[in-house]
N, CA, C and O atoms as a printed pandas DataFrame, in Angstrom:
     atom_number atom_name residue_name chain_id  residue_number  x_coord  y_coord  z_coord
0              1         N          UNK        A               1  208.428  167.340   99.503
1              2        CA          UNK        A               1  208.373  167.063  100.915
2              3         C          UNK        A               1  206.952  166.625  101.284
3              4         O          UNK        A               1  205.900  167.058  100.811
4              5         N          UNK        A               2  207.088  165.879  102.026
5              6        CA          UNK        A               2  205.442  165.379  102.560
6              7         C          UNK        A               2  205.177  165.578  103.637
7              8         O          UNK        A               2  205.895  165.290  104.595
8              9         N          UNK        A               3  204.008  166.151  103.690
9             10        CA          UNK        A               3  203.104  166.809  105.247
10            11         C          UNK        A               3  203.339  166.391  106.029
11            12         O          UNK        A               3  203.769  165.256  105.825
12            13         N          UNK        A               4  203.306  166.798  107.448
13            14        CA          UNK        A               4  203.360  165.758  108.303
14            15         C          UNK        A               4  201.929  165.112  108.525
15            16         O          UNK        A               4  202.100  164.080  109.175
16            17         N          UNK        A               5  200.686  165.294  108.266
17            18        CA          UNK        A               5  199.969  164.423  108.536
18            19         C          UNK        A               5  199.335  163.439  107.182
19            20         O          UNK        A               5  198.338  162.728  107.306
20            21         N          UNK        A               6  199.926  163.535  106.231
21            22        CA          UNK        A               6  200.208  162.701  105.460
22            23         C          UNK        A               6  201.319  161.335  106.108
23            24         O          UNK        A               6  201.126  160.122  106.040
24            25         N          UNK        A               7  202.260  161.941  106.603
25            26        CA          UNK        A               7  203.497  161.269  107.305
26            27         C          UNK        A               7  202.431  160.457  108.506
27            28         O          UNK        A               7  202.501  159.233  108.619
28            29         N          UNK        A               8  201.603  161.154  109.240
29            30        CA          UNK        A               8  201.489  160.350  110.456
30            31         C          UNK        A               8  200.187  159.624  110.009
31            32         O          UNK        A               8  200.391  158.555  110.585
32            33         N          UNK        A               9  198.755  159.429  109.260
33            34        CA          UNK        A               9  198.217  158.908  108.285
34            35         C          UNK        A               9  198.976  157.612  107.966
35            36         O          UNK        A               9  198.630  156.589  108.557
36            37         N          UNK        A              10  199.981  157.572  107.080
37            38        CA          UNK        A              10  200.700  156.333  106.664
38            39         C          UNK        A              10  201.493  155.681  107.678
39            40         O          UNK        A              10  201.965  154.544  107.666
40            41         N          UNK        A              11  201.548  156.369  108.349
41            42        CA          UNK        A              11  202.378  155.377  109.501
42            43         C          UNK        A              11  201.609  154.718  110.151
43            44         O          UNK        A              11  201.944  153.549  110.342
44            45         N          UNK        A              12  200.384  155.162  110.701
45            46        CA          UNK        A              12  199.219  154.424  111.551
46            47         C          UNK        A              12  198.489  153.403  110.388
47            48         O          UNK        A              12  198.015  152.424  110.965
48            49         N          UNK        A              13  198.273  153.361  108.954
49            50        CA          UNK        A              13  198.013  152.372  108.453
50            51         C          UNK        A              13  198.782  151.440  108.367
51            52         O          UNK        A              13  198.439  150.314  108.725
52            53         N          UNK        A              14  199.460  151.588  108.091
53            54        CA          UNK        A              14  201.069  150.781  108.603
54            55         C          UNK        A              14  201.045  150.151  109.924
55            56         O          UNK        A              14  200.836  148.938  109.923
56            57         N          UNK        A              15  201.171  150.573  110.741
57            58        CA          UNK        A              15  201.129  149.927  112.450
58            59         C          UNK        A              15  199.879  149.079  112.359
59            60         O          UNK        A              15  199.884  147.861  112.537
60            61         N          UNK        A              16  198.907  149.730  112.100
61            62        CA          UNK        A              16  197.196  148.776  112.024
62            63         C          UNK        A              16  197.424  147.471  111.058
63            64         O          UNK        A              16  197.091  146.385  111.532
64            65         N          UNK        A              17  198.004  147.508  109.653
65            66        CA          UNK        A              17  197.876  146.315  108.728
66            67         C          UNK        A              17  199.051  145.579  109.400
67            68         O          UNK        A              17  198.988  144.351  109.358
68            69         N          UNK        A              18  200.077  146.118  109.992
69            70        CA          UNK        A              18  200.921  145.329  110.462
70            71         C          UNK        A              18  200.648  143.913  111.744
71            72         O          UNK        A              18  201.156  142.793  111.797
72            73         N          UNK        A              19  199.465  144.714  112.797
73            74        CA          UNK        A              19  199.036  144.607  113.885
74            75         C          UNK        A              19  197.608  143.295  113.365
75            76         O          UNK        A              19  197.190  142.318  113.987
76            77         N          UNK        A              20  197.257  143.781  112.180
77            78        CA          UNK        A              20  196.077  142.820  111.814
78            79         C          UNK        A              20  196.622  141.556  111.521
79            80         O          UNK        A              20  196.316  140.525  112.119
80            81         N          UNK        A              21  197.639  141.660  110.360
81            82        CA          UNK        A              21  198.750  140.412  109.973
82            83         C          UNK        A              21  199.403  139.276  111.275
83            84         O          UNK        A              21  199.606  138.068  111.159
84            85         N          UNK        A              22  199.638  140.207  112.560
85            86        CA          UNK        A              22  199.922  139.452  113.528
86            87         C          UNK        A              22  198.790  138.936  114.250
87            88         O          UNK        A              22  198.922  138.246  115.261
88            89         N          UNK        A              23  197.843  139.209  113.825
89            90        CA          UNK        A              23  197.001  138.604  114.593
90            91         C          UNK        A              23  196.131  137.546  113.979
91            92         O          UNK        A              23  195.566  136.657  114.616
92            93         N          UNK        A              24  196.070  137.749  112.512
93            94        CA          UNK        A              24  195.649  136.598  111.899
94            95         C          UNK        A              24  196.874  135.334  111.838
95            96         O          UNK        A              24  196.502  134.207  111.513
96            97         N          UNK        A              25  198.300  135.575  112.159
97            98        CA          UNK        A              25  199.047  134.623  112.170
98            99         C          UNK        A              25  198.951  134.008  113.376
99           100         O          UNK        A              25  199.285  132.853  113.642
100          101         N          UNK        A              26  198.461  134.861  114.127
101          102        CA          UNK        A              26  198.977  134.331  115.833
102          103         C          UNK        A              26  197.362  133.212  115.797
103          104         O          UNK        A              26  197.323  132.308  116.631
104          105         N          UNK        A              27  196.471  133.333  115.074
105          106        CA          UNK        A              27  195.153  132.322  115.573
106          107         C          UNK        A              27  195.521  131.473  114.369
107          108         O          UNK        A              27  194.568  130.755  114.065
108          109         N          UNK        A              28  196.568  131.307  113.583
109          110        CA          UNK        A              28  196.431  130.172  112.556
110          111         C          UNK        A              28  196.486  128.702  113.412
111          112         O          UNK        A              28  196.203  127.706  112.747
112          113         N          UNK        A              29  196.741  128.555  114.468
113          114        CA          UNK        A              29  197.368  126.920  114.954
114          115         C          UNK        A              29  196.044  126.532  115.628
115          116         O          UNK        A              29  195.606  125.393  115.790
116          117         N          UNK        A              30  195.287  128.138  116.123
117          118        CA          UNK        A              30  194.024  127.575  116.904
118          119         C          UNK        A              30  192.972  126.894  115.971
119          120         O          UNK        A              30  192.321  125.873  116.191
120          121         N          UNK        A              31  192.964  127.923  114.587
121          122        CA          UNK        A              31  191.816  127.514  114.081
122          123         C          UNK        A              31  192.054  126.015  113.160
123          124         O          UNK        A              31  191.186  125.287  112.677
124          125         N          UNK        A              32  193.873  125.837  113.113
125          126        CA          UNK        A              32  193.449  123.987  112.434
126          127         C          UNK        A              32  193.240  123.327  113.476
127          128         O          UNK        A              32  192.604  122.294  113.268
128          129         N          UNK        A              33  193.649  123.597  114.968
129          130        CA          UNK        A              33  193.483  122.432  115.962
130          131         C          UNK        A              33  192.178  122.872  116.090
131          132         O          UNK        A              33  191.586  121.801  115.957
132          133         N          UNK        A              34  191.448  123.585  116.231
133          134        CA          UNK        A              34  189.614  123.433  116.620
134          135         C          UNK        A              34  188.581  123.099  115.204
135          136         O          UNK        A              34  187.379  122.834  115.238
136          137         N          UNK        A              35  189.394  123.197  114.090
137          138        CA          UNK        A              35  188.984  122.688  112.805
138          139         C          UNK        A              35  188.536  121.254  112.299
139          140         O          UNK        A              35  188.416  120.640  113.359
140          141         N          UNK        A              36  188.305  120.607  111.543
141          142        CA          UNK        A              36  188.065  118.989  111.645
142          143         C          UNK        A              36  189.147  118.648  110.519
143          144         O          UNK        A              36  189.102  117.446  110.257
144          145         N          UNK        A              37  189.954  119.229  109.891
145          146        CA          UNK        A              37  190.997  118.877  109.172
146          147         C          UNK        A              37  192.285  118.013  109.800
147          148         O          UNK        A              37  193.238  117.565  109.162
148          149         N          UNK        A              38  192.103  117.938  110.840
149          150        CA          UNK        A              38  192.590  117.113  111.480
150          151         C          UNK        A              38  192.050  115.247  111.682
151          152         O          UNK        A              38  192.630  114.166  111.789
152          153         N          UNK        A              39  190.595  115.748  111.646
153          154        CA          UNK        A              39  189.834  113.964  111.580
154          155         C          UNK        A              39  189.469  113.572  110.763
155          156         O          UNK        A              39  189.042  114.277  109.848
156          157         N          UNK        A              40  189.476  111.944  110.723
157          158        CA          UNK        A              40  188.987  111.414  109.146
158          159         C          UNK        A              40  187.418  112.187  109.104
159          160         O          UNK        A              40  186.987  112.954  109.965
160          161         N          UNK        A              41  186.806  111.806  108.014
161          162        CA          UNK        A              41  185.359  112.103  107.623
162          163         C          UNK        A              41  184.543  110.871  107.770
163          164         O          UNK        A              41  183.373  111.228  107.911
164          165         N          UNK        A              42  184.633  109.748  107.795
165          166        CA          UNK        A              42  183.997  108.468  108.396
166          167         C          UNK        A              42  183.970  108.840  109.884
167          168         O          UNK        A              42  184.768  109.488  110.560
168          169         N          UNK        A              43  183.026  108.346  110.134
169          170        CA          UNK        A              43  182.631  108.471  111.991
170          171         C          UNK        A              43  182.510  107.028  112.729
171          172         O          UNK        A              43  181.827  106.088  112.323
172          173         N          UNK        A              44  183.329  107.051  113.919
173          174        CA          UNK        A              44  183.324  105.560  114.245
174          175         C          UNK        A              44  182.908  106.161  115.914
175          176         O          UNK        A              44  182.772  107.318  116.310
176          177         N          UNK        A              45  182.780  104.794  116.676
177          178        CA          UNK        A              45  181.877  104.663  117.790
178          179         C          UNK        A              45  182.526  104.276  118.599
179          180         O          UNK        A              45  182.721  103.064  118.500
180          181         N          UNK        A              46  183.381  105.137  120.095
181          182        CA          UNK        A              46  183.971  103.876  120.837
182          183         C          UNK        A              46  182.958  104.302  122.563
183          184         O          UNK        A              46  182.393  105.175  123.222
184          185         N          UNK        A              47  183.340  102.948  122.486
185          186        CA          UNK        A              47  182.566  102.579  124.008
186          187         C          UNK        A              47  183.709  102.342  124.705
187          188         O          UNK        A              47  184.825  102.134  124.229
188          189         N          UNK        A              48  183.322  102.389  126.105
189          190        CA          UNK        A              48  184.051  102.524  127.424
190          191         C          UNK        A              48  183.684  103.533  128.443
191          192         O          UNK        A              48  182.573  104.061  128.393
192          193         N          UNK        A              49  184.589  103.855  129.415
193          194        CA          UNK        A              49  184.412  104.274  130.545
194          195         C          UNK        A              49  185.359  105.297  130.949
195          196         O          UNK        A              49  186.578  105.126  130.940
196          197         N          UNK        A              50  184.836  106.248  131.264
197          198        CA          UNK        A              50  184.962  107.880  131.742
198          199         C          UNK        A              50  186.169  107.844  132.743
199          200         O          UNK        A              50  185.991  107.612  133.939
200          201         N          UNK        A              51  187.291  108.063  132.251
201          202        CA          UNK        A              51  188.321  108.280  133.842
202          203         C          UNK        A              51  188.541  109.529  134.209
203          204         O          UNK        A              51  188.693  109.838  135.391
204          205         N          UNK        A              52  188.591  110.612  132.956
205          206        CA          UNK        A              52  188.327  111.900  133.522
206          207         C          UNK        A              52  187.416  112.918  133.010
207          208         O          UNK        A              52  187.039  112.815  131.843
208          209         N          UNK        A              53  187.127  113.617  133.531
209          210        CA          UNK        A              53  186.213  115.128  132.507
210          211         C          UNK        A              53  186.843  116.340  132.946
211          212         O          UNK        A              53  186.900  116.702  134.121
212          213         N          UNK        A              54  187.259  116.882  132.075
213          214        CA          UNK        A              54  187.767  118.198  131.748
214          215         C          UNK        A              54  186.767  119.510  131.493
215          216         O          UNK        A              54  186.736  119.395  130.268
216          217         N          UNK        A              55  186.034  120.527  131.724
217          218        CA          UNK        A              55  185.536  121.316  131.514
218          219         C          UNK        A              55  186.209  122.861  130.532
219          220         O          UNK        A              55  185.684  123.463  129.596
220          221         N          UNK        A              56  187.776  123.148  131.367
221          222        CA          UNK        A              56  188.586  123.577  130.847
222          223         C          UNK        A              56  188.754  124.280  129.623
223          224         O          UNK        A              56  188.789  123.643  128.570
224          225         N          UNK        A              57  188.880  125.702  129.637
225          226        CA          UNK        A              57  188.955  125.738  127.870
226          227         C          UNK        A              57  190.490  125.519  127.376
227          228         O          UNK        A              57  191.463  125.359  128.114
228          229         N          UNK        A              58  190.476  125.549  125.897
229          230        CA          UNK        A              58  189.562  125.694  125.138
230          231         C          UNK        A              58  188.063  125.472  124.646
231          232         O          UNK        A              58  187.110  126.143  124.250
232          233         N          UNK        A              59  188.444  123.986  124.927
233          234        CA          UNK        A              59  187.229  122.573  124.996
234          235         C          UNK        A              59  186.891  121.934  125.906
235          236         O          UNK        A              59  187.762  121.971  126.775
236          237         N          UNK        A              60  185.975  121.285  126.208
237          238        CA          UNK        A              60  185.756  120.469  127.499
238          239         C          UNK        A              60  186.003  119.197  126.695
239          240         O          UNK        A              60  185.886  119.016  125.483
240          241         N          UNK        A              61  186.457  118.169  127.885
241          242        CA          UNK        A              61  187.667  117.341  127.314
242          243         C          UNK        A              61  187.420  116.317  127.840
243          244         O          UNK        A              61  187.403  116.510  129.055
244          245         N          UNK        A              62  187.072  114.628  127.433
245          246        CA          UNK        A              62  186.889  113.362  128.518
246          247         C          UNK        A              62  188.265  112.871  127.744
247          248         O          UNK        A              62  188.775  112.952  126.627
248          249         N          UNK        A              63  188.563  112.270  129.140
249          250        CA          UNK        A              63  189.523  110.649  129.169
250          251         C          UNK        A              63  188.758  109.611  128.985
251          252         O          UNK        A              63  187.993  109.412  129.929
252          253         N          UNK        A              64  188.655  108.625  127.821
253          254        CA          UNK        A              64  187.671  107.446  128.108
254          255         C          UNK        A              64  188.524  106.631  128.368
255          256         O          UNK        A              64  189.680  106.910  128.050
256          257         N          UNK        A              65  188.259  105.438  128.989
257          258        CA          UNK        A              65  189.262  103.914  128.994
258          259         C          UNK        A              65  188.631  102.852  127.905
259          260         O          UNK        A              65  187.479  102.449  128.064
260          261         N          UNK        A              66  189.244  102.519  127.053
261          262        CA          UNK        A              66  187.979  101.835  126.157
262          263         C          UNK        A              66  188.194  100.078  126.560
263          264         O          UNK        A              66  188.938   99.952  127.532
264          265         N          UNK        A              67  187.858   99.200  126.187
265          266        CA          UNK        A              67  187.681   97.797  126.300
266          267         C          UNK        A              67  188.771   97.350  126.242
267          268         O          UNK        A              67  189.177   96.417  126.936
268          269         N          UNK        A              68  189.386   97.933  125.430
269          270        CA          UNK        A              68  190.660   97.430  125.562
270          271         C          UNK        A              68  191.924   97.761  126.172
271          272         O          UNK        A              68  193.088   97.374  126.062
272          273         N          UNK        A              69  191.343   98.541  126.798
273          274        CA          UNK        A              69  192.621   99.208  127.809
274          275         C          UNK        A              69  192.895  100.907  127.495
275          276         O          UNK        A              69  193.184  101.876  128.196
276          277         N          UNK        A              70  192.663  100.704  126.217
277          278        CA          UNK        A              70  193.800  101.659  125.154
278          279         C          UNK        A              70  192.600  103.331  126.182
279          280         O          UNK        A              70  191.413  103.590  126.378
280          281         N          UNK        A              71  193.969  103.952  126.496
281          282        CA          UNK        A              71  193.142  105.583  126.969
282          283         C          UNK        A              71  192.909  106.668  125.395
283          284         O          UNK        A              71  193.739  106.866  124.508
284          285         N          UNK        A              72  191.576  107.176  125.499
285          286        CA          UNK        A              72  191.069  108.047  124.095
286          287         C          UNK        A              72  190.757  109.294  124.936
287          288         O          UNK        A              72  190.045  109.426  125.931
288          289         N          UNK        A              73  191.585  110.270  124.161
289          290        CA          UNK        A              73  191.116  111.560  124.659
290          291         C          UNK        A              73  189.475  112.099  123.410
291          292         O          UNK        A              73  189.296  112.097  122.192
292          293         N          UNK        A              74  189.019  112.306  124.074
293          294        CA          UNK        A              74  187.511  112.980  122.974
294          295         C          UNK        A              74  187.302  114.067  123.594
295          296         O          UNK        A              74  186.983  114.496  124.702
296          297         N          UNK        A              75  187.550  114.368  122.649
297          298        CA          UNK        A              75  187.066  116.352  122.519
298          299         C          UNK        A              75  185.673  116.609  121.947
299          300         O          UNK        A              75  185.168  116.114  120.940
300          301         N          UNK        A              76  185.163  117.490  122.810
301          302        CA          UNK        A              76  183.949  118.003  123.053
302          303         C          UNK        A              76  183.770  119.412  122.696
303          304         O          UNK        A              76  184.564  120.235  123.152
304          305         N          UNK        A              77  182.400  119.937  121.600
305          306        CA          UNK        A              77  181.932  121.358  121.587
306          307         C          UNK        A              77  182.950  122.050  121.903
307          308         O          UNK        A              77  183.858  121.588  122.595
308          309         N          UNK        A              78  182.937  123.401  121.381
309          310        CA          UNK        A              78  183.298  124.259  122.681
310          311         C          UNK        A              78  181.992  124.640  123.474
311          312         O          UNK        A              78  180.796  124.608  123.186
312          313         N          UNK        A              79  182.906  125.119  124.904
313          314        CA          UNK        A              79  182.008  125.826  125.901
314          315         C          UNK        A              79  180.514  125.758  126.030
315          316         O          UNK        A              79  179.846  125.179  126.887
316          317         N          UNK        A              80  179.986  126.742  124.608
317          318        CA          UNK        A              80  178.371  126.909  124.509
318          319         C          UNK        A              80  178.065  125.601  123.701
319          320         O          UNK        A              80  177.086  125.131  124.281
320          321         N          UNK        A              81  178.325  124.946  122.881
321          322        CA          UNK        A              81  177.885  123.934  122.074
322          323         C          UNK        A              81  177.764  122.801  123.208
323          324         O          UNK        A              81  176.637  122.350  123.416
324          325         N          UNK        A              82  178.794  122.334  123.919
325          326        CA          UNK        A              82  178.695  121.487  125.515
326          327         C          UNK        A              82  177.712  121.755  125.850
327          328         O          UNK        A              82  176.858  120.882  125.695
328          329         N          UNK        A              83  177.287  123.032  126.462
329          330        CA          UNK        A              83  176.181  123.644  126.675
330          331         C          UNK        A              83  174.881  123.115  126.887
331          332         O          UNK        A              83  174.142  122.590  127.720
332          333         N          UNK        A              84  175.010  123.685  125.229
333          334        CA          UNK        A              84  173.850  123.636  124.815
334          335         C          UNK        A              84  172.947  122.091  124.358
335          336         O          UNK        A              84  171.794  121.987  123.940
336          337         N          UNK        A              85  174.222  120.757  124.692
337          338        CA          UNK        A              85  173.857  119.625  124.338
338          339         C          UNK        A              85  173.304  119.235  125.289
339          340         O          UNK        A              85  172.691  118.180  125.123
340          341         N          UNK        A              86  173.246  119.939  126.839
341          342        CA          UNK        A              86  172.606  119.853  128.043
342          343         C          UNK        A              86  173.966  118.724  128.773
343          344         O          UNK        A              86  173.676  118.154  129.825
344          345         N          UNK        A              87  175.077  118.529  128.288
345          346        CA          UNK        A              87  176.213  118.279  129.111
346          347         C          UNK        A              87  177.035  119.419  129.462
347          348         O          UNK        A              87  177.391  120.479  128.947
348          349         N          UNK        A              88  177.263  118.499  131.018
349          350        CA          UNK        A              88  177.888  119.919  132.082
350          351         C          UNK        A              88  178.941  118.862  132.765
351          352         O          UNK        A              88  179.268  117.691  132.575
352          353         N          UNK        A              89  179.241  119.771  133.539
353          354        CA          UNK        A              89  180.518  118.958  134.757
354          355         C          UNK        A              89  180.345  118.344  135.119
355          356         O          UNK        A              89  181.139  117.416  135.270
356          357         N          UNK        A              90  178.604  118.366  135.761
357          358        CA          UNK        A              90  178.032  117.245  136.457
358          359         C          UNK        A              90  177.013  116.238  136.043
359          360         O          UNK        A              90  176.300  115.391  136.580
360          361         N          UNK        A              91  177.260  116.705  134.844
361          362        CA          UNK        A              91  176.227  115.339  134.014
362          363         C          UNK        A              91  176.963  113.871  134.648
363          364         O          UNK        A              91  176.378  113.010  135.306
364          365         N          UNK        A              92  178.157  113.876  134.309
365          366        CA          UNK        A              92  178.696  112.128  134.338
366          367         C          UNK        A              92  179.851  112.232  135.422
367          368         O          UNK        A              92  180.112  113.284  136.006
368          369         N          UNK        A              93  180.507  111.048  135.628
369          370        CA          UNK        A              93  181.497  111.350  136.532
370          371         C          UNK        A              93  182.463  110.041  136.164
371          372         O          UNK        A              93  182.097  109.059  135.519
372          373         N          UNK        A              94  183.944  110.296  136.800
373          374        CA          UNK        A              94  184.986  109.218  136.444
374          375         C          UNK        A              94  183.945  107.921  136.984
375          376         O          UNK        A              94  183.231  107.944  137.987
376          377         N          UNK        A              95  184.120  106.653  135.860
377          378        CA          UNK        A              95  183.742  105.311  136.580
378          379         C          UNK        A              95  181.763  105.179  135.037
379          380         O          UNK        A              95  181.040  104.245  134.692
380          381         N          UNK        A              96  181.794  106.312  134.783
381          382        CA          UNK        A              96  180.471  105.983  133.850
382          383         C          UNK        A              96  180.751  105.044  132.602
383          384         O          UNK        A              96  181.800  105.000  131.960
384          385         N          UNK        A              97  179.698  104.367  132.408
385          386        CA          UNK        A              97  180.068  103.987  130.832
386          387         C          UNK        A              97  179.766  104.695  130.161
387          388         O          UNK        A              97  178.697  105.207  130.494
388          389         N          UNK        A              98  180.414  105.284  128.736
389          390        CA          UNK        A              98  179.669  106.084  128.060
390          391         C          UNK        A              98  179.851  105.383  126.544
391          392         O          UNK        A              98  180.311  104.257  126.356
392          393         N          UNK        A              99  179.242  106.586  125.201
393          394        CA          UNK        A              99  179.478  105.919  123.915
394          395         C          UNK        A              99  179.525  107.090  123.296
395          396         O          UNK        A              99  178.502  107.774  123.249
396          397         N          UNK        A             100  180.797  107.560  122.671
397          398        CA          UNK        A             100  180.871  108.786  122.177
398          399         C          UNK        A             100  180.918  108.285  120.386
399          400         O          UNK        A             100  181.430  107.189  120.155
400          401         N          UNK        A             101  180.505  108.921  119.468
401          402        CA          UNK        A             101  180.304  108.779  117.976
402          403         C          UNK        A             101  180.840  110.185  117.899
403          404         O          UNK        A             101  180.452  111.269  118.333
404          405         N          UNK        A             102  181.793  109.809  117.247
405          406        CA          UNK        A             102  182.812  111.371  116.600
406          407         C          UNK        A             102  183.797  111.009  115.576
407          408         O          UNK        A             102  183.556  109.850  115.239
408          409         N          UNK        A             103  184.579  111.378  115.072
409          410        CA          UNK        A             103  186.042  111.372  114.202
410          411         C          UNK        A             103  187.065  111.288  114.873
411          412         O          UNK        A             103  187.310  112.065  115.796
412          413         N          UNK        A             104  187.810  110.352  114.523
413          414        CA          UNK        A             104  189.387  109.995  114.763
414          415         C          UNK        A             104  190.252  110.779  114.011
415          416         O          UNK        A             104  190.199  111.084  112.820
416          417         N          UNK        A             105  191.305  111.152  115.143
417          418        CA          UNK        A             105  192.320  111.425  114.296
418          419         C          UNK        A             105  192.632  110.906  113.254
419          420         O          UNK        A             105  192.279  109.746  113.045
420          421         N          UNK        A             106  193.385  111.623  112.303
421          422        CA          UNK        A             106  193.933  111.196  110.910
422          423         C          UNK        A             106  194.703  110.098  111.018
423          424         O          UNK        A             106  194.550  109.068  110.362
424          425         N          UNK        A             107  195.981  110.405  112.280
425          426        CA          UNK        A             107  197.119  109.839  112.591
426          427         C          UNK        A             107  196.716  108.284  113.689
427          428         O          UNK        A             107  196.604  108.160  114.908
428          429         N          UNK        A             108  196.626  107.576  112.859
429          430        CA          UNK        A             108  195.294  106.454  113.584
430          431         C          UNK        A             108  196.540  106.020  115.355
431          432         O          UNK        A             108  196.133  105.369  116.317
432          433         N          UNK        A             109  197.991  106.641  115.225
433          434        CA          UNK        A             109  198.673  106.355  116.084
434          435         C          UNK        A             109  198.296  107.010  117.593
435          436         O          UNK        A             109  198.540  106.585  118.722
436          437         N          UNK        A             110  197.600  108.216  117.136
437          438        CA          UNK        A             110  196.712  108.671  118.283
438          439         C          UNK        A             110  195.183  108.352  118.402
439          440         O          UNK        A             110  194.410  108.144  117.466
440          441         N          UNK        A             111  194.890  108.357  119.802
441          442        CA          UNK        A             111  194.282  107.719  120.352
442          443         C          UNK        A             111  193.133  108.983  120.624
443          444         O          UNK        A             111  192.705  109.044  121.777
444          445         N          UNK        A             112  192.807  109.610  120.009
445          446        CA          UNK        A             112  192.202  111.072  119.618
446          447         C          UNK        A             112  190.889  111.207  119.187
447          448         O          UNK        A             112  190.951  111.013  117.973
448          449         N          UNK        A             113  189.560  111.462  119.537
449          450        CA          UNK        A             113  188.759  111.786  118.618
450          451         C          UNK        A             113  188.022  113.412  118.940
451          452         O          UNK        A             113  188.399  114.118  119.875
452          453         N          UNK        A             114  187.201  113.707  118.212
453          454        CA          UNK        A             114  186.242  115.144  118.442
454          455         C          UNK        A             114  185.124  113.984  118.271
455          456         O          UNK        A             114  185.243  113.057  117.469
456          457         N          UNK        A             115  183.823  114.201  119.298
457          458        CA          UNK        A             115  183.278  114.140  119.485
458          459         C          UNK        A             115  181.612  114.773  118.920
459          460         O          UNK        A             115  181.211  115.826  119.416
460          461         N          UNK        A             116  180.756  114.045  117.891
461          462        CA          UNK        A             116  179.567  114.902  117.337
462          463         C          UNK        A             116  178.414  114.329  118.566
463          464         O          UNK        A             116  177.537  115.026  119.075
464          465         N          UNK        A             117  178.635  113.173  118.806
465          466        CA          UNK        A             117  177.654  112.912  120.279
466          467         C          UNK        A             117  178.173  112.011  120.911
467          468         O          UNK        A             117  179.011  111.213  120.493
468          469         N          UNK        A             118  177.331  112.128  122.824
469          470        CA          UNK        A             118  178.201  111.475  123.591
470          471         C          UNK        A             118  176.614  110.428  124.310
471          472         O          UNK        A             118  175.457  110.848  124.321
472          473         N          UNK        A             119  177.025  109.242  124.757
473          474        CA          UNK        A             119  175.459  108.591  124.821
474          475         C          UNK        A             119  175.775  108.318  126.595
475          476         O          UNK        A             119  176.644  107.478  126.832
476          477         N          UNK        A             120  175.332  108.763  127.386
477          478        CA          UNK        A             120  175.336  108.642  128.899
478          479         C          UNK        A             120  174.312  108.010  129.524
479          480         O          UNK        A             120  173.333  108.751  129.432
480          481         N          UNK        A             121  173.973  106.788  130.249
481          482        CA          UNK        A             121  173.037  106.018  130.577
482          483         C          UNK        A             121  171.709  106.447  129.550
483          484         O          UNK        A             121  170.643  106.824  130.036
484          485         N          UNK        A             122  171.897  106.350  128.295
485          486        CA          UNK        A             122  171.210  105.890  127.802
486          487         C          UNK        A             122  170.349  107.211  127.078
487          488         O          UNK        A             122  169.381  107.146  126.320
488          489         N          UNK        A             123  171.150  108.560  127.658
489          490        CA          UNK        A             123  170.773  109.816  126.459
490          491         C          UNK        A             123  171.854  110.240  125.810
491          492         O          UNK        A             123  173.010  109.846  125.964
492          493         N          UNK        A             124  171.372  111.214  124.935
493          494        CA          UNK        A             124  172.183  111.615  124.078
494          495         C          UNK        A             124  172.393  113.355  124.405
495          496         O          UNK        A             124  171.681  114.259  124.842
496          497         N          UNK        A             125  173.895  113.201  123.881
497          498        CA          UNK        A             125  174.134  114.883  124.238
498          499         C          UNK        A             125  174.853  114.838  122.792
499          500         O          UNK        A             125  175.810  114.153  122.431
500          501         N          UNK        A             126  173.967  115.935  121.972
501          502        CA          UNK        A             126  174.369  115.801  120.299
502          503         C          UNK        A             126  175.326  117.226  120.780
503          504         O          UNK        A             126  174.806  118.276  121.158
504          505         N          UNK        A             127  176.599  117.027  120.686
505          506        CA          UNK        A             127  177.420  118.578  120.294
506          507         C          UNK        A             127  177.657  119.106  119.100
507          508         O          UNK        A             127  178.284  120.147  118.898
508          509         N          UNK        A             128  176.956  118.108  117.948
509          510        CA          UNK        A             128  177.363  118.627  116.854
510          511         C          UNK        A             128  175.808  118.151  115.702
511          512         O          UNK        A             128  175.635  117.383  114.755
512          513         N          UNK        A             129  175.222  118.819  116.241
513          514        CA          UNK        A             129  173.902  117.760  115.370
514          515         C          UNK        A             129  174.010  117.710  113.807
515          516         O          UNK        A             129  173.924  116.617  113.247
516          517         N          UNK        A             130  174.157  118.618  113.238
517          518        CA          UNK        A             130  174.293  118.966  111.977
518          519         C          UNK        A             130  174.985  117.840  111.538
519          520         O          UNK        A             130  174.448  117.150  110.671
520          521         N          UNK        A             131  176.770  117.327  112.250
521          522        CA          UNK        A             131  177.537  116.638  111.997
522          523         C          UNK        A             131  177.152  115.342  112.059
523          524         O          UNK        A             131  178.037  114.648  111.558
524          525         N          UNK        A             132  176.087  114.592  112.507
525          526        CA          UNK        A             132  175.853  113.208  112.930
526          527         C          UNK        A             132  174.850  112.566  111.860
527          528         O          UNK        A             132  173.658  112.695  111.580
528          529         N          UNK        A             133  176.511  111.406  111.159
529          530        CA          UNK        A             133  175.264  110.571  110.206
530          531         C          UNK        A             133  174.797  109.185  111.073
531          532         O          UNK        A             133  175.066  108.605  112.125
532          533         N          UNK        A             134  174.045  109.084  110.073
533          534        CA          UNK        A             134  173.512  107.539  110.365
534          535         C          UNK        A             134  174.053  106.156  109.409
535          536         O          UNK        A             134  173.512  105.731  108.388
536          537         N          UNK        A             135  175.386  105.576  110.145
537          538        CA          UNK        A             135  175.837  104.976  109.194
538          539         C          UNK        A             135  175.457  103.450  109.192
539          540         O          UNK        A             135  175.847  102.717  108.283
């Protein structure tokens, strides 16, 4: 026969490894969508113009309109990395030109990138410095 606090011991490791398992499953979708396994590894450059800015979490988020019409969502830092690139809500506004250098989606059918810097009359807000080559 087994103790009861042997009995209640194994049951609470039990509830805890159970409780850990759900919680590393429940952040699996966050951490590939905030991951770069999603974008190529070549970095390309699009220019155009700001129709919206998102602050919003997860990410703070622009709508660009690019030259050719075509709408690009670019994803930005999170939160503190935005931040800390000295872009805010009110850095830019719908109607700016801007020039964001980041990664495209994989799926070239979306119109998608993450963002390593964004160029706003003529500065730079690096969100990803580490990430930015010189190609």
């Amino acid at each position: 026969m087994i103790h009861a606090p042997l009995r209640h011991a194994a049951r609470r490791r039990l509830v805890i490894t159970a409780l850990a398992g759900a919680a590393a499953l429940a952040s699996l979708p966050v951490l590939a969508h905030h991951g770069w396994a999603w974008a190529e590894g070549e970095q390309m450059e699009l220019k155009g113009t700001i129709r919206t800015i998102s602050m919003a979490p997860p990410h703070p988020m622009l709508m660009v309109t690019a030259a050719d019409g075509r709408e690009w969502q670019v994803d930005l830092g999170n939160p503190n990395q935005t931040a800390r690139s000295g872009f805010t809500g009110d850095t830019a506004k719908p109607g700016d030109a801007i020039t964001a250098l980041g990664n495209r989606h994989l799926d070239k059918s979306k119109a998608h990138m993450k963002a390593v810097r964004l160029v706003i009359a003529g500065k730079n807000y690096d969100m990803y410095p580490e990430r930015i080559r010189n190609n």
